[in-house]
C-alpha positions as CSV (number, residue, x, y, z in Angstrom):
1,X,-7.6,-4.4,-29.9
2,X,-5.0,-2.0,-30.3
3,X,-5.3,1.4,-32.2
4,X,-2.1,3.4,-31.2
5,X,-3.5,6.6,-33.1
6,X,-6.4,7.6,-30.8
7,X,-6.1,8.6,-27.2
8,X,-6.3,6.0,-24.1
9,X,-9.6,5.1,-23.1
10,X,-10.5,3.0,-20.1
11,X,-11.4,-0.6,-20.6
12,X,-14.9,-0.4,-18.7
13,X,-18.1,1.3,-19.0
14,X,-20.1,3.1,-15.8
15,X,-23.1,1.5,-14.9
16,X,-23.7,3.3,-11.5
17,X,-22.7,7.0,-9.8
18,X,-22.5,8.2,-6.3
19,X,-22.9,11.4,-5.6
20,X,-20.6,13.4,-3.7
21,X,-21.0,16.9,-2.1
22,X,-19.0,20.2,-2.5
23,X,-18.7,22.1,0.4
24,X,-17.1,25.4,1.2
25,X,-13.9,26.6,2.3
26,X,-15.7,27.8,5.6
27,X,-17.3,24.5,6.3
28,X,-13.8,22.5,6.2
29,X,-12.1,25.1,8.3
30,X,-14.7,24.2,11.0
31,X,-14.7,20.5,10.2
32,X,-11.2,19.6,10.3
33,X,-10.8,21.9,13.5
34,X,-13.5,19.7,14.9
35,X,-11.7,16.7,13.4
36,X,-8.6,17.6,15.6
37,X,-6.6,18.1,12.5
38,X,-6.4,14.8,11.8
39,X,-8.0,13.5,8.3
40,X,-8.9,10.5,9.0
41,X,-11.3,11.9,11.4
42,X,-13.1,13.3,9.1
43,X,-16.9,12.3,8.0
44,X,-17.2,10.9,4.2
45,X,-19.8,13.6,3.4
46,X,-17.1,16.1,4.7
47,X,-14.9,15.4,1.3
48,X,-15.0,16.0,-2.1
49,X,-11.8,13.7,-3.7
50,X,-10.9,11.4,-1.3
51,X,-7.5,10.0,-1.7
52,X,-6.7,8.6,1.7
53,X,-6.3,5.1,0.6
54,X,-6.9,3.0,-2.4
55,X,-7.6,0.4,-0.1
56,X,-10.9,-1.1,-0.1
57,X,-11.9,1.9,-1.8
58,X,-12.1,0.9,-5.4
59,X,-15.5,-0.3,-7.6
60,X,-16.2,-4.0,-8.0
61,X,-16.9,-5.4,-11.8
62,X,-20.3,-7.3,-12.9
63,X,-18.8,-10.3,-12.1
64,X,-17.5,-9.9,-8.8
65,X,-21.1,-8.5,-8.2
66,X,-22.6,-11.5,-9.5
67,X,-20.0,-13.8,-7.8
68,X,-21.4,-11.9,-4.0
69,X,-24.9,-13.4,-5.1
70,X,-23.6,-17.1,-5.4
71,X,-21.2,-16.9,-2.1
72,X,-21.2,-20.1,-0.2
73,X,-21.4,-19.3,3.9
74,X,-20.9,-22.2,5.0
75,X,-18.6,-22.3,8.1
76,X,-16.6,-25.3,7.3
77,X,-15.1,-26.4,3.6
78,X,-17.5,-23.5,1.6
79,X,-17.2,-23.5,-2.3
80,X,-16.3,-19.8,-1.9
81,X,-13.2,-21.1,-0.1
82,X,-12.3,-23.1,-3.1
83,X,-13.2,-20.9,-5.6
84,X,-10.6,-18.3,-3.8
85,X,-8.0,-21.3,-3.2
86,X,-8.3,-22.3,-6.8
87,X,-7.4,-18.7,-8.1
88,X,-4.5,-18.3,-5.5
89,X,-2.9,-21.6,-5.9
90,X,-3.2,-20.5,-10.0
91,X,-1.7,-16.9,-10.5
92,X,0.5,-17.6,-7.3
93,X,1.7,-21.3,-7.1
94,X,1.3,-21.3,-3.6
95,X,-1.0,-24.2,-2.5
96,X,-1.7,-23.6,0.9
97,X,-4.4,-20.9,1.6
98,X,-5.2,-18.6,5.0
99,X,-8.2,-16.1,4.6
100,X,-8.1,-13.3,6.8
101,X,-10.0,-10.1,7.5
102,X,-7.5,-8.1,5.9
103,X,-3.9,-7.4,5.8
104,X,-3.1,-6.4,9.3
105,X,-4.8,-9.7,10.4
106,X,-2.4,-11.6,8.1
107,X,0.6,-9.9,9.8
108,X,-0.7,-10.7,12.8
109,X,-1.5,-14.7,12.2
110,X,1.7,-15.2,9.8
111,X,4.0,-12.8,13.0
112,X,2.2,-14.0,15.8
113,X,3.7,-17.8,14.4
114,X,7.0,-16.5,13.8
115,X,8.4,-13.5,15.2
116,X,9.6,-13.7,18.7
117,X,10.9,-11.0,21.1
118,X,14.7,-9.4,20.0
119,X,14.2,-10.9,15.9
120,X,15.1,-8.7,13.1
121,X,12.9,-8.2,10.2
122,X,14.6,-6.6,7.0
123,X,12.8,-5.5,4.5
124,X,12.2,-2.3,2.1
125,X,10.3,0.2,3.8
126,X,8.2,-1.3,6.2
127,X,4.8,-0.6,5.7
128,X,3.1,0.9,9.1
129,X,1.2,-1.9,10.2
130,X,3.8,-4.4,9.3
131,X,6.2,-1.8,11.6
132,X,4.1,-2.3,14.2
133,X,3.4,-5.9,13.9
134,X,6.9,-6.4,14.6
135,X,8.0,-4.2,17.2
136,X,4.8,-5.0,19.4
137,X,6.4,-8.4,19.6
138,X,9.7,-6.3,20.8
139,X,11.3,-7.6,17.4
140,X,12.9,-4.8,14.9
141,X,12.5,-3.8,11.3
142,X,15.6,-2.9,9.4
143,X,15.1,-1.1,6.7
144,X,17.2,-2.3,3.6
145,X,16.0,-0.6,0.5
146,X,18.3,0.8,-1.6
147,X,19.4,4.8,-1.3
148,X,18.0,5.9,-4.4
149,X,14.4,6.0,-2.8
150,X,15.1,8.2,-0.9
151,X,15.9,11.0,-3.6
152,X,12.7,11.9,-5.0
153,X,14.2,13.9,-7.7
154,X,16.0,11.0,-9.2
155,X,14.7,9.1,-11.7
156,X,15.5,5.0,-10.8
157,X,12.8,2.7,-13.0
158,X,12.8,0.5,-9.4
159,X,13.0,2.3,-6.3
160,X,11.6,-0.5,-4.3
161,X,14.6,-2.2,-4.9
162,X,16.4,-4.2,-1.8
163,X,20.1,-2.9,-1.2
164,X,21.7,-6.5,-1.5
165,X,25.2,-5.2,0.7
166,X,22.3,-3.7,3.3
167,X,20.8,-7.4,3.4
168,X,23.8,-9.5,3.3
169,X,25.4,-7.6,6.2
170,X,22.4,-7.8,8.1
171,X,22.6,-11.6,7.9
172,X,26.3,-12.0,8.4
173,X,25.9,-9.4,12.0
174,X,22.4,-11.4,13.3
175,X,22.4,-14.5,11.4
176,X,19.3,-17.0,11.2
177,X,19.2,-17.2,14.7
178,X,17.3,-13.5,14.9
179,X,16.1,-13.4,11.2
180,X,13.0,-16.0,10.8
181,X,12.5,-13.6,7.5
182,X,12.6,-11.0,5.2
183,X,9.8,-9.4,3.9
184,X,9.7,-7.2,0.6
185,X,6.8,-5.2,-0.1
186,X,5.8,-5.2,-3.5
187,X,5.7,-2.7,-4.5
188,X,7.1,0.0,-1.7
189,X,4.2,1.9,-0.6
190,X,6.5,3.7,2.1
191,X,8.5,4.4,-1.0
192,X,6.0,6.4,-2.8
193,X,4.5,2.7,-4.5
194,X,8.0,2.2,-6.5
195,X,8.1,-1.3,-7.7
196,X,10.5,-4.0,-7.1
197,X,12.8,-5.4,-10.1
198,X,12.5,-9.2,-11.3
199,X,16.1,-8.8,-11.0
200,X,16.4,-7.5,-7.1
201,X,13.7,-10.1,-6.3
202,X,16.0,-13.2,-8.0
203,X,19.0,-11.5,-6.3
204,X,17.4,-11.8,-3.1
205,X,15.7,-14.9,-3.4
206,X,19.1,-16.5,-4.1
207,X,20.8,-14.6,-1.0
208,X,17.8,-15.5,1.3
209,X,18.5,-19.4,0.2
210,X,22.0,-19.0,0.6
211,X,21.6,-18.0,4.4
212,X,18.5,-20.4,4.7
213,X,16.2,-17.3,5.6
214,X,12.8,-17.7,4.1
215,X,11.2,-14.6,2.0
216,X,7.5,-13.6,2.1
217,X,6.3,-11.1,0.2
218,X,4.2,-7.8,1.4
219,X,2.2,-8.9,-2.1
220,X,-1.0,-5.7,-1.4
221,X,-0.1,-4.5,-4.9
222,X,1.5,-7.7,-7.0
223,X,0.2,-6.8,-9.9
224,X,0.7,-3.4,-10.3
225,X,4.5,-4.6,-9.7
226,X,4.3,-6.9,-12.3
227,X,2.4,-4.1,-14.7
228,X,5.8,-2.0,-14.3
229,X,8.3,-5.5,-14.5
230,X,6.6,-5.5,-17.9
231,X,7.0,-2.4,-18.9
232,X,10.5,-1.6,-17.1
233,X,12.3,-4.7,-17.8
234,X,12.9,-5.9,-21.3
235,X,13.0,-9.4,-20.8
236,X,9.1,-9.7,-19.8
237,X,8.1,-7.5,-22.4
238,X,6.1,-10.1,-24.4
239,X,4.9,-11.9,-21.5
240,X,1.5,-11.7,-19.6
241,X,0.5,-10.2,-16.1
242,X,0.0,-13.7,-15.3
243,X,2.9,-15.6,-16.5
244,X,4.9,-12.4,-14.6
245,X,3.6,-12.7,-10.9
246,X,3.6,-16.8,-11.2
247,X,7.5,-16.6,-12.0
248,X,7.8,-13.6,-9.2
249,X,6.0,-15.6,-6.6
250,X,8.5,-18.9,-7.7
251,X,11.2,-17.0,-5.9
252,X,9.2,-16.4,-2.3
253,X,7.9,-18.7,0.0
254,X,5.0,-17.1,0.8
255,X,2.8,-14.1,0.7
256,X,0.6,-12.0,3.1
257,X,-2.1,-9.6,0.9
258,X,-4.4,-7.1,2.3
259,X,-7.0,-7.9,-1.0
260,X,-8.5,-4.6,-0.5
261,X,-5.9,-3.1,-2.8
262,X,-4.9,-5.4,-6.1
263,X,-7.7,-7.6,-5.1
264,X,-10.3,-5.1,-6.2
265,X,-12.4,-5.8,-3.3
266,X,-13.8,-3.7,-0.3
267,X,-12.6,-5.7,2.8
268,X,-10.0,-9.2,2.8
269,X,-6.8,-10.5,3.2
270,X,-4.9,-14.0,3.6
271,X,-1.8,-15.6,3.7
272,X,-0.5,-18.1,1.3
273,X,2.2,-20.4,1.4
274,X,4.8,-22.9,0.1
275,X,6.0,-24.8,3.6
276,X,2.8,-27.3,5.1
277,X,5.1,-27.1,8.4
278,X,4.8,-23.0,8.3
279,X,1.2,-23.4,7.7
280,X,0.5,-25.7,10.2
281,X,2.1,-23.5,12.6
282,X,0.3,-20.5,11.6
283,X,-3.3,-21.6,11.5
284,X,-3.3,-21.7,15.2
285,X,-3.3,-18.3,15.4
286,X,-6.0,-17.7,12.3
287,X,-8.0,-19.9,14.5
288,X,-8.1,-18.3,17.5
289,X,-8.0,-14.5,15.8
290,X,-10.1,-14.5,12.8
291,X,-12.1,-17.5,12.0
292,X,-12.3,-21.1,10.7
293,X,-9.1,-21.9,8.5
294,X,-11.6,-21.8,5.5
295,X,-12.8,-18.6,6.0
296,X,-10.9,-16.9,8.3
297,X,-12.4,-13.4,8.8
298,X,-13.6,-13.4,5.4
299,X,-17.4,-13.9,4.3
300,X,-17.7,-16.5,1.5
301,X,-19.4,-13.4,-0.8
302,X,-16.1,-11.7,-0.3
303,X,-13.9,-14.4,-1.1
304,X,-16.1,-15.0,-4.1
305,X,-15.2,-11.8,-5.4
306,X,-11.6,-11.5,-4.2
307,X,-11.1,-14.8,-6.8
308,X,-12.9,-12.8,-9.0
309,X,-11.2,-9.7,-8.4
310,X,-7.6,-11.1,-8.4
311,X,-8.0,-12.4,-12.1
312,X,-9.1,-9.1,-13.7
313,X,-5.9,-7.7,-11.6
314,X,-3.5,-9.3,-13.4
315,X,-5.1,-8.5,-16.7
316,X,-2.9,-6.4,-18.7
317,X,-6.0,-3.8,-19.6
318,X,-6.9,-3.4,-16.6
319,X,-3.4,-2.4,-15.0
320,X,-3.2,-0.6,-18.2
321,X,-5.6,2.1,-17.4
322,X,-5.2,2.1,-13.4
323,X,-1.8,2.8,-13.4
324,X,-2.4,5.8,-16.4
325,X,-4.5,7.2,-14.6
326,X,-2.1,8.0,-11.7
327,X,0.5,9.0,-14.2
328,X,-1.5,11.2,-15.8
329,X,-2.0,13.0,-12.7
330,X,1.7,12.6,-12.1
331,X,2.5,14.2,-15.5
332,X,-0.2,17.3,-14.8
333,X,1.7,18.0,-11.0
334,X,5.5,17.4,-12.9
335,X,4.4,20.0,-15.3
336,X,3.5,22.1,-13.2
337,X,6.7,21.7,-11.2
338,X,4.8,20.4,-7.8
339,X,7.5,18.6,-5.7
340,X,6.7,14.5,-6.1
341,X,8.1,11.3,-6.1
342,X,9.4,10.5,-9.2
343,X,8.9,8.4,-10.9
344,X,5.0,8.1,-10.3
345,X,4.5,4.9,-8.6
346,X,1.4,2.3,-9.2
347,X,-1.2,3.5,-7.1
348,X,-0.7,7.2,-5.3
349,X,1.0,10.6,-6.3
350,X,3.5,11.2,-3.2
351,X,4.1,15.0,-2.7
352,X,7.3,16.1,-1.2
353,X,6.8,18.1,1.9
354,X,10.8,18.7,2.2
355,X,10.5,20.6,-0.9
356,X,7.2,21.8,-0.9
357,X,6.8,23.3,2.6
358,X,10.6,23.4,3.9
359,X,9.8,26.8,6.1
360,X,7.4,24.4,8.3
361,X,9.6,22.6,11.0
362,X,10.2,19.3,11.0
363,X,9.1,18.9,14.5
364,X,5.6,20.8,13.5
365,X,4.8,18.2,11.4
366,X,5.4,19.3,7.9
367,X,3.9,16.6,5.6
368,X,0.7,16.9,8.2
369,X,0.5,20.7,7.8
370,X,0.5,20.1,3.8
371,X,-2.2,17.7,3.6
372,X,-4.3,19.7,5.6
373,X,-4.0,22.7,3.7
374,X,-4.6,20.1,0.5
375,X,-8.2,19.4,2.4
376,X,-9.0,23.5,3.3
377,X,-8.4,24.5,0.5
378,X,-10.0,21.5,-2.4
379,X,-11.7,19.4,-0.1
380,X,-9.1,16.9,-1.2
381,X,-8.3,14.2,1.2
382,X,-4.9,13.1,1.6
383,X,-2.4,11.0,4.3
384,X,0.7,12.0,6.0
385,X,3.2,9.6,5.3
386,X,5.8,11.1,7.6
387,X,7.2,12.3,10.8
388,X,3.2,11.5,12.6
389,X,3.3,7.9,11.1
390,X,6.9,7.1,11.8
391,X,5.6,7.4,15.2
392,X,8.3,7.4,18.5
393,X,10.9,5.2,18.8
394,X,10.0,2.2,21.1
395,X,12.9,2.6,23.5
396,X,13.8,6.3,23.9
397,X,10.0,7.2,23.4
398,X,11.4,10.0,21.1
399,X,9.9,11.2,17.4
400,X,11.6,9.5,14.5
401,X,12.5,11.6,11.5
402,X,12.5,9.7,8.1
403,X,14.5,11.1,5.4
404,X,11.0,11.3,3.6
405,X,8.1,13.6,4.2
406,X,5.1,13.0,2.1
407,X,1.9,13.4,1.4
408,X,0.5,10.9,-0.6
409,X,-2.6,10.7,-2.3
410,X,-3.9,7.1,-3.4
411,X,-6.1,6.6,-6.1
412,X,-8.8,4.4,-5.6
413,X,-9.7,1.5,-8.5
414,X,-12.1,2.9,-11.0
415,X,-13.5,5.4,-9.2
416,X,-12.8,8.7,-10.2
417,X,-12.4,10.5,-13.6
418,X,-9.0,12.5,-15.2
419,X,-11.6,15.3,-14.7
420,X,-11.2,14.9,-10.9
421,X,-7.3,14.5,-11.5
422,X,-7.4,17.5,-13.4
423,X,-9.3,19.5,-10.1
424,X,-6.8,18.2,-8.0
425,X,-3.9,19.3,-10.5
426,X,-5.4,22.3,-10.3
427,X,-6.0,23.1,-6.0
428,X,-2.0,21.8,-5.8
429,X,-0.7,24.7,-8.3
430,X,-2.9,27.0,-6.3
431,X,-1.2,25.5,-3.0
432,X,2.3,25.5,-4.3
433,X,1.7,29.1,-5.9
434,X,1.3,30.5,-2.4
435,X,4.0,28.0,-0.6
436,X,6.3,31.3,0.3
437,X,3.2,32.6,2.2
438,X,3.7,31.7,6.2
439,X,2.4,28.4,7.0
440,X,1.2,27.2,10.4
441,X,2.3,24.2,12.1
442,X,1.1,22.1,14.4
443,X,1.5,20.0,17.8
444,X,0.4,16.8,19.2
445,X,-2.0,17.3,22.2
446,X,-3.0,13.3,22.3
447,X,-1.2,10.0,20.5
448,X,-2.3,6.3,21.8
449,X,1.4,3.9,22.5
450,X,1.6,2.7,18.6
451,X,0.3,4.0,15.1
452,X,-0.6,6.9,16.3
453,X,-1.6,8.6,13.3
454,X,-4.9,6.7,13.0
455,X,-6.5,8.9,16.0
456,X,-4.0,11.4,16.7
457,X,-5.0,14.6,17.9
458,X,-3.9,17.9,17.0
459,X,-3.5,21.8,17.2
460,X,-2.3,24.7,15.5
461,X,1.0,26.5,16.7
């Protein structure tokens, strides 16, 4: 149905609430204190819009609920496991399947198989886990993606993009001997979710079989990369969501998905693949880290509705209203003149802490001072994506700086209304209103070796 002259409306109806409490400005100052400054220490009840991740996070359909119900778990050959095959194999033309408990554990089986100590990884952005996949196995991610992204005041319809001179010269200085990949994230969720041309991914396809280096895909949120190939590049106008990410897949030879994001479901993951030899290699390690190859770390109720889940993904209606409803946030904040990435990418708004709090120094954590002001002051619960989870250099031990400094705030799947968008509109033009007033930095006082900003601790200079 199309009727262009009333206003958008979602494609679902609500059949169940949650509540959620409101708490106090006093309360939060006393709860993040406790929390050691660092968000994700933080108790659920302790937060009114939570936008830490849209991962897991969302609200599952009828059907998946239904498809929970009739989960097969049965450790060996489960119709759940075929059910999810099926579907993959279908929207993704890959035909051989590896469940996992989530993302990181597909990083881990799909790295453990081929990454080995002094490789070189390039890709676009690196997401943190992926990072630290790779240099746990004393290997290194070079980041490739083009220079645009890293202007968040330009306006580029893909950001995500791969710099093909960055890549080429990276194979031409290491050569296949130290590249067993290259993975591109789709789309950049380092970048501020920017999406990744059909275009770039053909260009790199064809460079990547031209130096006989395999490309995976980072596929977490295909289909919202597809939603904006469809509505970015005029050759796929006419086509579907579906007939888009088979032809984007055609040009990888595998993926690794953490299904908690575009698979509309609350935990799983998996690798898929072209090569049986790849596969063969990697189910070792799925074996002895997550589970039997047919289910991996998955339950057969969850793989039920991740095949569920990834079909009403890649439905145009659905993407349709998702990705409105974090540009219609986007539009409120540009409006207002708050400091983001633009353009608004698929899933999150990504506030510019360069821009927004410049006065704070870089070494006092910026980005992290922001989002905790976000939380004192709205009860609004954001995630650094900066200086903290660049974490230190693996070598010299010291801080890395990354052009960007962000705070992004990721909406989770049909969850929340445009009247919370429009509450969190509204605590950000309060926050930037005051930005001239002195802000208060902050040190680290504990880190653990690697991804530090899951249980870093803080304090206030």
């Amino acid at each position: 149905m199309n009727i262009p002259e009333f206003p958008f409306a979602e494609p679902y109806k609500i059949k169940t609430v949650e509540k959620i409490r409101r708490s106090t400005p006093e309360e939060r100052e006393k709860w993040i204190k406790e929390a050691k400054y660092n968000l994700f220490k933080l108790k659920s009840y302790q937060v009114f819009i939570d936008l830490l991740t849209d991962s897991g996070t969302g609200a599952m359909s009828d059907e998946q609920w239904a498809e929970m119900m009739r989960g097969d778990e049965s450790y060996a050959g489960s119709r759940s496991f075929d059910l999810l095959k099926e579907t993959v194999e279908r929207i993704t033309g890959f035909k051989y399947l590896i469940p996992t408990h989530q993302g990181r554990g597909a990083e881990n089986v799909l790295f453990s198989a081929l990454v080995k100590e002094g490789d070189i990884i390039p890709g676009n952005m690196h997401f943190d886990t992926t990072k630290a996949h790779i240099e746990l196995r004393k290997a290194t991610a070079l980041d490739c993606t083009i220079d645009e992204a890293y202007d968040t005041e330009h306006y580029h319809p893909f950001k995500g993009n791969v710099d093909l001179q960055k890549l080429e010269d990276a194979f031409k200085k290491y050569g296949r001997q130290r590249i067993p990949f290259v993975i591109v994230t789709v789309t950049c969720n380092t970048a501020g979710g920017q999406p990744v041309s059909m275009q770039n991914i053909r260009e790199v396809s064809a460079l990547c079989k031209k130096y006989g280096i395999p490309l995976y895909f980072d596929a977490a949120r295909f289909a919202e990369n597809t939603y904006f190939i469809k509505k970015r590049e005029r050759e796929f106008k006419d086509k579907s969501i579906k007939q888009i990410a088979k032809e984007m897949f055609s040009y990888a030879d595998g993926m690794l998905m953490s299904a908690k994001k575009d698979g509309l479901v609350n935990i799983g993951g998996f690798i898929a693949l072209k090569d049986e030899e790849t596969y063969r290699k990697a189910i070792v390690y799925n074996i002895l880290y997550e589970g039997f190859i047919t289910y991996g770390g998955m339950a057969g109720r969850d793989m039920g509705a991740l095949a569920v889940g990834l079909d009403e993904a890649t439905e145009f209606d659905y993407l349709e209203s998702r990705v409105e409803q974090v540009h219609y946030l986007g539009r409120r904040l540009m409006e207002l003149e708050v400091p983001v990435q633009q353009p608004i990418g698929g899933h999150a708004i990504y506030l510019d802490a360069n821009r927004f709090v410049p006065t704070i120094p870089r070494e006092q954590f910026r980005a992290q001072s922001l989002a905790i002001e976000l939380y004192k002051v709205g009860g609004i619960r954001g995630v650094e994506i900066g200086t903290i989870m660049a974490d230190r250099d693996p070598v010299t031990r010291e801080n890395r700086y990354p052009k960007l400094e962000l705070v992004r705030l990721a909406i989770p799947r049909r969850v929340y209304s445009n009247n919370h968008m429009n509450f969190v509109a509204e605590v950000l033009k309060h926050i930037y209103g005051t930005r001239h007033e002195a802000k208060t930095g902050y040190r680290i006082v504990y880190e653990p070796p690697i991804l530090r900003h899951f249980t870093v601790e803080l304090e206030k200079i």
